[in-house]
Residue, then its C-alpha position, 0 to 999 in steps of 0.5 A: x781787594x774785598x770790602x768788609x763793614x766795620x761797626x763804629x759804636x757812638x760811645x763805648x762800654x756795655x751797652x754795646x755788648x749784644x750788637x758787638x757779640x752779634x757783629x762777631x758772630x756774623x763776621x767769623x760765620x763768614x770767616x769759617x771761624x770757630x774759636x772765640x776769646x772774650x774778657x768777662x770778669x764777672x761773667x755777664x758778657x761771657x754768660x751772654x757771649x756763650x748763649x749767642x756762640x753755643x757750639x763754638x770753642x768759646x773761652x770767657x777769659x775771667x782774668x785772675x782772682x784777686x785782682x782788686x783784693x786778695x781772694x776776691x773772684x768777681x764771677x758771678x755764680x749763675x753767669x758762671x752756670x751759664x757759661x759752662x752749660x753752654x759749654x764755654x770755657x773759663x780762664x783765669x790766669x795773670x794779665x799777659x801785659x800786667x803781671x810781674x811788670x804791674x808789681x815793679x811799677x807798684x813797688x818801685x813806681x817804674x814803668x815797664x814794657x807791658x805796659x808800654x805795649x798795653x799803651x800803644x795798644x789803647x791807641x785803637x781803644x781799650x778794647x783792642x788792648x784787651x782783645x790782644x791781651x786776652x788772645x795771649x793768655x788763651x794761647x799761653x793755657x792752650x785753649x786756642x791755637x796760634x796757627x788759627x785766626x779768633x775772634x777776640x772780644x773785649x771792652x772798656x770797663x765792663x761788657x764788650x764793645x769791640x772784636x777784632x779778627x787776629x792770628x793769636x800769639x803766646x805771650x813770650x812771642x806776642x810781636x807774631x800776634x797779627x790783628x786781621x780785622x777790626x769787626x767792631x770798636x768806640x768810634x770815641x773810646x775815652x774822653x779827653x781830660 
């Protein structure tokens, strides 16, 4: 048996980002852990992720352009400077659970298994959704390996509010995916309707 802390934020979001970047970086210090996977569409959280984790195998996972509008990137010029000064890497690639799925469920208003699974997920928190999600499409573009633990960070709408331990997985074989640890997330990630 081992006792290991677990950040519980009293709200979720960006304000979170520092202390869930620095909870991360404790963790996978003591883990020997140096790959590191964090969701950022516009690259502050990844500008801020490459400054603390210089020198690690760090990959800003900046999801695909034009996902609000056709040919729109949200990453910012500069954060996208710092991130590759630091020597971090940026992905953009299609949602593992969202692609072709969110287009049936557009077109034909009916639900599909990524989104299912995207759901279960949220049942820890977005966060959790996202750090999976993006663990996957680092290992699909092979930036990390599935044989290693992540650090995976992700969060609610902006910034990174949660980090979670994992033995990544592709996408086509995400039920291998195991989540170790959950470093830190929302204690209350949504608020009821």
């Amino acid at each position: 048996m081992s006792k290991v802390e677990t950040v519980y934020f009293k709200d979720p979001g960006k304000v979170n980002s520092r202390d869930a970047l620095l909870s991360a970086k404790r963790r996978a210090d003591e883990l020997g852990i140096k790959d590191l996977v964090v969701a950022s569409y516009t690259g502050e959280t990844g500008a801020l992720a490459a400054e603390i984790f210089k020198g690690y195998n760090l990959i800003v996972v900046a999801g695909m352009v034009g996902f609000i509008e056709p040919n729109q990137d949200r990453m910012k010029p500069e954060y996208k400077k710092a991130i590759e000064e630091n020597g971090g890497k940026i992905l953009r690639a299609c949602h593992s659970f969202g692609g072709l799925g969110r287009a049936v469920n557009k077109k034909f208003n009916a639900i599909q298994v990524d989104e299912i699974i995207a759901h279960v997920l949220r049942l820890f928190g977005a966060g959790v959704k996202v750090a999976c999600e993006c663990a996957c499409m680092a290992a699909d573009a092979g930036l990390i390996r599935t044989d290693r633990e992540v650090m995976a960070l992700g969060g609610n709408g902006g910034g990174a509010d949660t980090a979670v331990v994992l033995l990544p997985s592709n996408t086509h074989r995400f039920f291998d995916t195991r989540i170790r640890e959950i470093v830190c997330k929302p204690r209350v990630w949504d608020r009821p309707q």
